[in-house]
PDB file of N, CA, C and O in Angstrom:
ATOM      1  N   UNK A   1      83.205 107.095  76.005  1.00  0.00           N
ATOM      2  CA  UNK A   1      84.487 106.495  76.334  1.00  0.00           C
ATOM      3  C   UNK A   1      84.422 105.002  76.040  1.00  0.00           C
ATOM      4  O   UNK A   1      83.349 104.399  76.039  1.00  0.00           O
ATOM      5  N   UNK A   2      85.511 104.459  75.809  1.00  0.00           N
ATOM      6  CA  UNK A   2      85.695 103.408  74.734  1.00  0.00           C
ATOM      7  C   UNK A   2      86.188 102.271  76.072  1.00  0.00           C
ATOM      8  O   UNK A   2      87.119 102.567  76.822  1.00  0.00           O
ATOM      9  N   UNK A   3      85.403 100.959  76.212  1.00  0.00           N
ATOM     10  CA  UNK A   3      85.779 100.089  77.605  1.00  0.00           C
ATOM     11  C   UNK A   3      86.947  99.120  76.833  1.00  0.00           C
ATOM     12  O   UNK A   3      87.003  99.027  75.607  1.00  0.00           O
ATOM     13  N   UNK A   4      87.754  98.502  77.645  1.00  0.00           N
ATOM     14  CA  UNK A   4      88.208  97.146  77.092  1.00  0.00           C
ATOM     15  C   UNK A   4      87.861  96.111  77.231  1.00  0.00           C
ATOM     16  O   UNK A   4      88.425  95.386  78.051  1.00  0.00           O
ATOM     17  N   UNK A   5      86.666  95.614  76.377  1.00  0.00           N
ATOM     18  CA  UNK A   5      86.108  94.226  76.464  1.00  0.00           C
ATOM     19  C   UNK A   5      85.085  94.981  77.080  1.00  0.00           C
ATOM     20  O   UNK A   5      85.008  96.133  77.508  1.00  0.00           O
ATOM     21  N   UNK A   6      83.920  93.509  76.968  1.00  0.00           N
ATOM     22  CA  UNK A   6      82.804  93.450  77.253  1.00  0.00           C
ATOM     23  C   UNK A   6      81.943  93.673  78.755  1.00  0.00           C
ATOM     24  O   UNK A   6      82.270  92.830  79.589  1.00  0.00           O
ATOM     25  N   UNK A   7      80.865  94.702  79.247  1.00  0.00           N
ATOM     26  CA  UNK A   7      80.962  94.589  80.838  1.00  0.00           C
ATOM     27  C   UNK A   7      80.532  93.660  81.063  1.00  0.00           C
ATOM     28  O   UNK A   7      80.562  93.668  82.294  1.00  0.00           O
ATOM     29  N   UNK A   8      79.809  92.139  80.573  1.00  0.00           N
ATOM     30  CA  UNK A   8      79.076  91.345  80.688  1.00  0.00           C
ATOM     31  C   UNK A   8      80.225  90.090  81.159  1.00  0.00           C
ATOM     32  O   UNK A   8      80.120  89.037  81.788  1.00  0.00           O
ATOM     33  N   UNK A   9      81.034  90.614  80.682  1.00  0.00           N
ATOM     34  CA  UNK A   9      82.232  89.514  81.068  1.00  0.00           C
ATOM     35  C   UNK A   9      83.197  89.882  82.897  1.00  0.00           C
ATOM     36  O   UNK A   9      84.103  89.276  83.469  1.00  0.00           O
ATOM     37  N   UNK A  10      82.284  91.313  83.312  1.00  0.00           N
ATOM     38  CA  UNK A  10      83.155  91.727  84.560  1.00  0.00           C
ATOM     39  C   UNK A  10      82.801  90.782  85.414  1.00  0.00           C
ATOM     40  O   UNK A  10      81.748  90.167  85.243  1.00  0.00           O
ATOM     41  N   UNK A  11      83.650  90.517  86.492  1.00  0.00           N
ATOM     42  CA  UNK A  11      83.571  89.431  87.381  1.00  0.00           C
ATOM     43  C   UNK A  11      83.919  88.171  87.541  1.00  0.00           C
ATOM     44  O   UNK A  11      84.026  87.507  88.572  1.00  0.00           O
ATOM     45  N   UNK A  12      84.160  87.779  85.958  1.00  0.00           N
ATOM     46  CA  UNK A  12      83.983  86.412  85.933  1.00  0.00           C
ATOM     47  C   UNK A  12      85.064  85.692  86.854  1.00  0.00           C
ATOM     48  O   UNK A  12      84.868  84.538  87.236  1.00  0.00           O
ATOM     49  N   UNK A  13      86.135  86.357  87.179  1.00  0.00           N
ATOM     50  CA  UNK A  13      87.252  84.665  87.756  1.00  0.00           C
ATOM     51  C   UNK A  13      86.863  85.061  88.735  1.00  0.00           C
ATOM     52  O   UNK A  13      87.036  84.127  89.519  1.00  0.00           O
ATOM     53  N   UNK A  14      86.099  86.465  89.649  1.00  0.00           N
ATOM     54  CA  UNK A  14      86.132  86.288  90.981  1.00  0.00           C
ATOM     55  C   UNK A  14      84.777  85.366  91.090  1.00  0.00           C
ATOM     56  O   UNK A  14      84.816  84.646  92.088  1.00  0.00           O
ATOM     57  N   UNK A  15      83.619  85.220  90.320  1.00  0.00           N
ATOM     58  CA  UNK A  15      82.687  84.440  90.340  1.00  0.00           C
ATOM     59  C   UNK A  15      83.029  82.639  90.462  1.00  0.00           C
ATOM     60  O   UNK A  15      82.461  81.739  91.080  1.00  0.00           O
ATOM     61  N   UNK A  16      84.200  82.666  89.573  1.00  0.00           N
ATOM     62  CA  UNK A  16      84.378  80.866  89.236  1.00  0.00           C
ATOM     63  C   UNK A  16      85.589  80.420  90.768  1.00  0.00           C
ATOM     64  O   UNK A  16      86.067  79.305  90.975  1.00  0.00           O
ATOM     65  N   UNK A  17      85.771  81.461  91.469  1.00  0.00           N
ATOM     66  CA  UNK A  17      86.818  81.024  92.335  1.00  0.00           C
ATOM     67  C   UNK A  17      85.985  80.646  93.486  1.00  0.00           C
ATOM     68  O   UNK A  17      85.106  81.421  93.865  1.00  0.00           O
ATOM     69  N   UNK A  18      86.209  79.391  94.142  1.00  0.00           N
ATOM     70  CA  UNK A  18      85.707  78.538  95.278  1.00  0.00           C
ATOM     71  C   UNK A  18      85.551  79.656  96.439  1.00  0.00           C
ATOM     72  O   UNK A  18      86.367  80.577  96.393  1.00  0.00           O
ATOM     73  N   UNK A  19      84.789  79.667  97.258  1.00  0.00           N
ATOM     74  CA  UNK A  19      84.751  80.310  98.441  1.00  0.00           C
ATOM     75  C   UNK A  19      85.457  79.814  99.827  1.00  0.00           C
ATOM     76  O   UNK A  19      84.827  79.102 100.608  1.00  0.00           O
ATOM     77  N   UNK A  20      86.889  80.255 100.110  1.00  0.00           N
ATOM     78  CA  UNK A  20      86.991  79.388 101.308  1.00  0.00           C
ATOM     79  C   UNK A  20      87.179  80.781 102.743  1.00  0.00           C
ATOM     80  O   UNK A  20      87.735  81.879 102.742  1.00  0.00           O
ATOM     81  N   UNK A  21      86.303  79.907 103.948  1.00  0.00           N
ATOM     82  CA  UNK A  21      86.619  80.591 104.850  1.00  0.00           C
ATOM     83  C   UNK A  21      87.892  80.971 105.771  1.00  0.00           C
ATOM     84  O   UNK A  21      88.821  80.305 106.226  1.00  0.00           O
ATOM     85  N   UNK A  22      87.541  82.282 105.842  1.00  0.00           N
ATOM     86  CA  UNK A  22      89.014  82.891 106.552  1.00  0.00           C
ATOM     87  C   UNK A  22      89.302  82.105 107.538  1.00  0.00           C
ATOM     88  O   UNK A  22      88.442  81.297 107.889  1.00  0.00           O
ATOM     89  N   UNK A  23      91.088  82.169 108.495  1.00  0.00           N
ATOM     90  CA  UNK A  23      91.324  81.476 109.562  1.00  0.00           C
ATOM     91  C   UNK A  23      90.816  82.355 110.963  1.00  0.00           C
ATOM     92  O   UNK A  23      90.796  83.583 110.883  1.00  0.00           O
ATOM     93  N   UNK A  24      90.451  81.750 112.106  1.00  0.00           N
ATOM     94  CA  UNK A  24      89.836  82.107 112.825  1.00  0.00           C
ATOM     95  C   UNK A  24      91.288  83.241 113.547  1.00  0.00           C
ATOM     96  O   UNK A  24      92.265  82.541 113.812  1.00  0.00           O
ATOM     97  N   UNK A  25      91.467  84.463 113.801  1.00  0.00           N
ATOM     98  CA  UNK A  25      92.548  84.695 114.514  1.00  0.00           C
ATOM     99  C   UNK A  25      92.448  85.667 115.618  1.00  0.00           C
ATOM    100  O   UNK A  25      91.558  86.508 115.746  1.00  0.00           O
ATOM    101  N   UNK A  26      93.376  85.482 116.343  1.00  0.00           N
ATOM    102  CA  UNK A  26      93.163  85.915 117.722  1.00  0.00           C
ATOM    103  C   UNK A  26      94.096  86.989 118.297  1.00  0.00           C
ATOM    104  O   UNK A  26      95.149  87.272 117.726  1.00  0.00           O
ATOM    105  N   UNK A  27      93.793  87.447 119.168  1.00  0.00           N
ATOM    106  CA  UNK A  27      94.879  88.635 119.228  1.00  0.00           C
ATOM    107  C   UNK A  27      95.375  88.331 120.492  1.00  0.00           C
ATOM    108  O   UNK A  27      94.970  87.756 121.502  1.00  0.00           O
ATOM    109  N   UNK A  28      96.687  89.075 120.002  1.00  0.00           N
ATOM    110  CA  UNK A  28      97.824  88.768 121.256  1.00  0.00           C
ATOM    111  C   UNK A  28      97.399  89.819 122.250  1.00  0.00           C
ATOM    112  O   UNK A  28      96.675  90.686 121.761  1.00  0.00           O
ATOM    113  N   UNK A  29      97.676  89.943 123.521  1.00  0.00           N
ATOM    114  CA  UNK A  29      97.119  90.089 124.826  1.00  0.00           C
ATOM    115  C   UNK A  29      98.324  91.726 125.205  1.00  0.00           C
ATOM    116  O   UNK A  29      99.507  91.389 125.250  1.00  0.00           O
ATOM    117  N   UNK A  30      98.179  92.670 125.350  1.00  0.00           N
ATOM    118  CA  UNK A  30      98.906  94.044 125.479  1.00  0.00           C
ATOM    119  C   UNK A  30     100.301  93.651 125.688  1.00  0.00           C
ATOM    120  O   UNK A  30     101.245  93.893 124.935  1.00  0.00           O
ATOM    121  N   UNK A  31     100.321  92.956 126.904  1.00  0.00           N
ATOM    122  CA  UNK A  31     101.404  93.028 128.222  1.00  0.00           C
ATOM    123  C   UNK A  31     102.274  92.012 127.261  1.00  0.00           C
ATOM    124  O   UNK A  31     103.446  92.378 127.166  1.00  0.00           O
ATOM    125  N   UNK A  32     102.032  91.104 126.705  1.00  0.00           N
ATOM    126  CA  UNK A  32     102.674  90.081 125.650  1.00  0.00           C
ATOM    127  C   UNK A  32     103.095  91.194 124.603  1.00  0.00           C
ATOM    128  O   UNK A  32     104.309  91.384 124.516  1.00  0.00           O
ATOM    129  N   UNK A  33     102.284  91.941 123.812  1.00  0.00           N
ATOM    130  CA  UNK A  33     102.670  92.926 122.202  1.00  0.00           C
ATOM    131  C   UNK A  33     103.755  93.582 122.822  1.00  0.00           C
ATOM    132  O   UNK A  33     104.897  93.439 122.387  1.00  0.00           O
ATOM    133  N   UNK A  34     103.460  94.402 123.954  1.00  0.00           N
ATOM    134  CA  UNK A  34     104.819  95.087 124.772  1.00  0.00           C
ATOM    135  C   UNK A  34     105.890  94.275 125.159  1.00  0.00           C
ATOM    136  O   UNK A  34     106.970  94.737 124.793  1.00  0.00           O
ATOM    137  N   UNK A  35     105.956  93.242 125.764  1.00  0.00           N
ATOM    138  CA  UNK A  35     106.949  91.984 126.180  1.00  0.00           C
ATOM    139  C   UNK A  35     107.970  92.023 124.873  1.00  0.00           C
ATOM    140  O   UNK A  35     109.170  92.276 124.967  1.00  0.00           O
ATOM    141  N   UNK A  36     107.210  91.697 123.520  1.00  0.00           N
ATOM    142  CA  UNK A  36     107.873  91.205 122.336  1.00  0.00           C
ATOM    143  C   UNK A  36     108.740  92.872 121.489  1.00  0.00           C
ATOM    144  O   UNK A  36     109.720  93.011 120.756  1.00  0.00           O
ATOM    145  N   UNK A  37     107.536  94.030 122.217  1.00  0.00           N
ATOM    146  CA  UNK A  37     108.270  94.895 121.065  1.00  0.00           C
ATOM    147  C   UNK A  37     109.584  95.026 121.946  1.00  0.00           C
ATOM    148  O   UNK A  37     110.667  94.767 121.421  1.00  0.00           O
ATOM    149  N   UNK A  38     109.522  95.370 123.095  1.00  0.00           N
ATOM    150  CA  UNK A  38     111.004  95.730 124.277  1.00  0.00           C
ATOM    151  C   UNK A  38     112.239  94.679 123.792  1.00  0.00           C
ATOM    152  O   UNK A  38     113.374  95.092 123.554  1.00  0.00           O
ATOM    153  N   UNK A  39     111.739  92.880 123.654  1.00  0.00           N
ATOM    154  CA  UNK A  39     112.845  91.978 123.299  1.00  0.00           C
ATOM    155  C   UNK A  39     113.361  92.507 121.846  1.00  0.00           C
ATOM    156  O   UNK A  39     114.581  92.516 121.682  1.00  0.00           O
ATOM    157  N   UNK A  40     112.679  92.867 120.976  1.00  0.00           N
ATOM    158  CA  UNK A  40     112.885  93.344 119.604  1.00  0.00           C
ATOM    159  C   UNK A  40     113.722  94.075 119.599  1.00  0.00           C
ATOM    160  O   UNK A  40     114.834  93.911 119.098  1.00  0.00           O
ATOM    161  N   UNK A  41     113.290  95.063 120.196  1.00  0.00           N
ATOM    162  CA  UNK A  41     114.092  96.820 120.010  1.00  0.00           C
ATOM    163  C   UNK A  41     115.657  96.789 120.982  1.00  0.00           C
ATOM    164  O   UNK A  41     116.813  97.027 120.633  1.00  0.00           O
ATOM    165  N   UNK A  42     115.121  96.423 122.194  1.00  0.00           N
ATOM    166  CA  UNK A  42     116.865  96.311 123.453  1.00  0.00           C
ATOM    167  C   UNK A  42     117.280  95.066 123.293  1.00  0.00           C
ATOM    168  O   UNK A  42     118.415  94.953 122.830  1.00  0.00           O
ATOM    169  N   UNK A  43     116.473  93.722 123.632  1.00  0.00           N
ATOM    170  CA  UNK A  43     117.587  92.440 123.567  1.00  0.00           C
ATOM    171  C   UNK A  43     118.434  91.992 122.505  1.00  0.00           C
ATOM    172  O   UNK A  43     119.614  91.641 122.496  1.00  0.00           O
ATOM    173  N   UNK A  44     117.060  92.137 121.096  1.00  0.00           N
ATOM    174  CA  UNK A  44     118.106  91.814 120.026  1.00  0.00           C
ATOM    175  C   UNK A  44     119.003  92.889 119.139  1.00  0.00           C
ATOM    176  O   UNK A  44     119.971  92.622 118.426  1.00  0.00           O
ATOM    177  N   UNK A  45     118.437  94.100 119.374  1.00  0.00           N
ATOM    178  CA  UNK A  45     119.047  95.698 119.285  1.00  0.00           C
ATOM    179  C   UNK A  45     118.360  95.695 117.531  1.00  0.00           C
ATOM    180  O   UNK A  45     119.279  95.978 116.762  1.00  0.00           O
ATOM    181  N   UNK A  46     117.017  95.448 116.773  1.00  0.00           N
ATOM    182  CA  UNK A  46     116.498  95.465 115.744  1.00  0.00           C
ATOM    183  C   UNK A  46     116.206  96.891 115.406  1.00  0.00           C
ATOM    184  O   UNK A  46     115.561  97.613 116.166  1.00  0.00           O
ATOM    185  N   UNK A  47     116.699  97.301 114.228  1.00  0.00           N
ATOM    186  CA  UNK A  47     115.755  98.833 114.202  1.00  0.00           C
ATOM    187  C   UNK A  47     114.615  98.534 113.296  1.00  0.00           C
ATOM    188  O   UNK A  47     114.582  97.656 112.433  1.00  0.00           O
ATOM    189  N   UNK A  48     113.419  99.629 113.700  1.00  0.00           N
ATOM    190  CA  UNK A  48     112.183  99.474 112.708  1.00  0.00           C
ATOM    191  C   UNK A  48     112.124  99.775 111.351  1.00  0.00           C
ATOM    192  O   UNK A  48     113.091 100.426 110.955  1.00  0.00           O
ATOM    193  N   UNK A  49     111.424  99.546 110.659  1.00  0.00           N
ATOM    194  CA  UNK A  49     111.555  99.301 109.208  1.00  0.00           C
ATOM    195  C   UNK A  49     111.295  98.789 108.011  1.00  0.00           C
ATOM    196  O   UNK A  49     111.212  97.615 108.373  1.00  0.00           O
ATOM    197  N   UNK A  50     111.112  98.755 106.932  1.00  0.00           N
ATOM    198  CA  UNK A  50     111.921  97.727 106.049  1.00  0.00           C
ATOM    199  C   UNK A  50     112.933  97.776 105.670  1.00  0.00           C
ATOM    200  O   UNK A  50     113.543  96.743 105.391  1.00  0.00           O
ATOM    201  N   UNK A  51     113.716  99.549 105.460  1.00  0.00           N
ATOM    202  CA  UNK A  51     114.930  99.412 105.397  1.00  0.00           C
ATOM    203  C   UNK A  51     115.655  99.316 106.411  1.00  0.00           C
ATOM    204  O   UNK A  51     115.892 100.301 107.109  1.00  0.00           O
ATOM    205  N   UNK A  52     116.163  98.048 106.690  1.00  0.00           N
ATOM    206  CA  UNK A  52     117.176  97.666 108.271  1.00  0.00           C
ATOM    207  C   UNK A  52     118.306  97.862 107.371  1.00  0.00           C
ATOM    208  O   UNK A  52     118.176  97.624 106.170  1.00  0.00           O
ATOM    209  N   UNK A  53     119.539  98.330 107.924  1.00  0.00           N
ATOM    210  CA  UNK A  53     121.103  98.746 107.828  1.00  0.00           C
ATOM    211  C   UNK A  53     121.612  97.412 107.151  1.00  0.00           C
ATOM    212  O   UNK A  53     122.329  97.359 106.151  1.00  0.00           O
ATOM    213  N   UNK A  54     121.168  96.456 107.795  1.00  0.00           N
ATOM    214  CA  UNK A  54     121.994  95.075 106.948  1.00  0.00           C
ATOM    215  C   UNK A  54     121.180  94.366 105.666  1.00  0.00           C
ATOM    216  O   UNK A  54     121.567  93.486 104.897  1.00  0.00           O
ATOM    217  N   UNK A  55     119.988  95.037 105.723  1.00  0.00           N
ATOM    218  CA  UNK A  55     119.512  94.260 104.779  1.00  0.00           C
ATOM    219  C   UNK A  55     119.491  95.078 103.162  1.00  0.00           C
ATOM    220  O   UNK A  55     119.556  94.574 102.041  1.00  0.00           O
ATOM    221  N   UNK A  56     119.379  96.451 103.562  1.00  0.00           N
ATOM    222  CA  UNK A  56     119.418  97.331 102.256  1.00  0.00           C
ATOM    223  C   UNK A  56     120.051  96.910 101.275  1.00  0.00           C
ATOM    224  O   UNK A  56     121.262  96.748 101.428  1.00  0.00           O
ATOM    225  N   UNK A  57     119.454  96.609 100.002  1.00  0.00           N
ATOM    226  CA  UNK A  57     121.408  96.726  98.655  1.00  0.00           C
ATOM    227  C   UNK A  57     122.028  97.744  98.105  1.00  0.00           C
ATOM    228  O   UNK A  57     121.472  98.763  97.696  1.00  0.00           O
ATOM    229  N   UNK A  58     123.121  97.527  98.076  1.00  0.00           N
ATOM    230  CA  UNK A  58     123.883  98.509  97.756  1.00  0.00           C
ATOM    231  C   UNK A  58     123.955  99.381  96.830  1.00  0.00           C
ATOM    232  O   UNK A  58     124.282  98.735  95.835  1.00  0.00           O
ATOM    233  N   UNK A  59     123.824 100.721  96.477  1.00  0.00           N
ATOM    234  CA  UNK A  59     124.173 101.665  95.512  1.00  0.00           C
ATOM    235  C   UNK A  59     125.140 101.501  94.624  1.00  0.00           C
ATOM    236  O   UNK A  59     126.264 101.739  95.065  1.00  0.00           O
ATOM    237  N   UNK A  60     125.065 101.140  93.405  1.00  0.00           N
ATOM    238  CA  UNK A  60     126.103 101.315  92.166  1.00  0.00           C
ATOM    239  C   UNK A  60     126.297 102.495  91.844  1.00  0.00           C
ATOM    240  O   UNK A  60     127.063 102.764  90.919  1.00  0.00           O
TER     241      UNK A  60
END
């Protein structure tokens, strides 16, 4: 089986790209993830998704 290009060349931009460290992140606390999904779903009345009702485009 026939490659495209050379394997001697695999790697190279992930090799020449700088190494930077990830951001340190932290997790939100239960009683808070629940707090936010309840305001989501009843206060602001959001449905889940990506297709939300107002945001879809329209069918031609």
């Amino acid at each position: 089986m026939a490659t495209h290009g050379s394997l001697t060349k695999a790697g190279k931009v992930r090799g020449q790209t700088p190494k930077i460290e990830g951001r340190k992140r932290t997790n939100v606390h239960s009683m808070q993830r629940i707090k936010s999904n309840y305001r989501k779903r009843f206060v602001l009345q959001r449905t889940p998704g990506q297709n939300k009702p107002g945001r879809r485009p329209r069918r031609r």
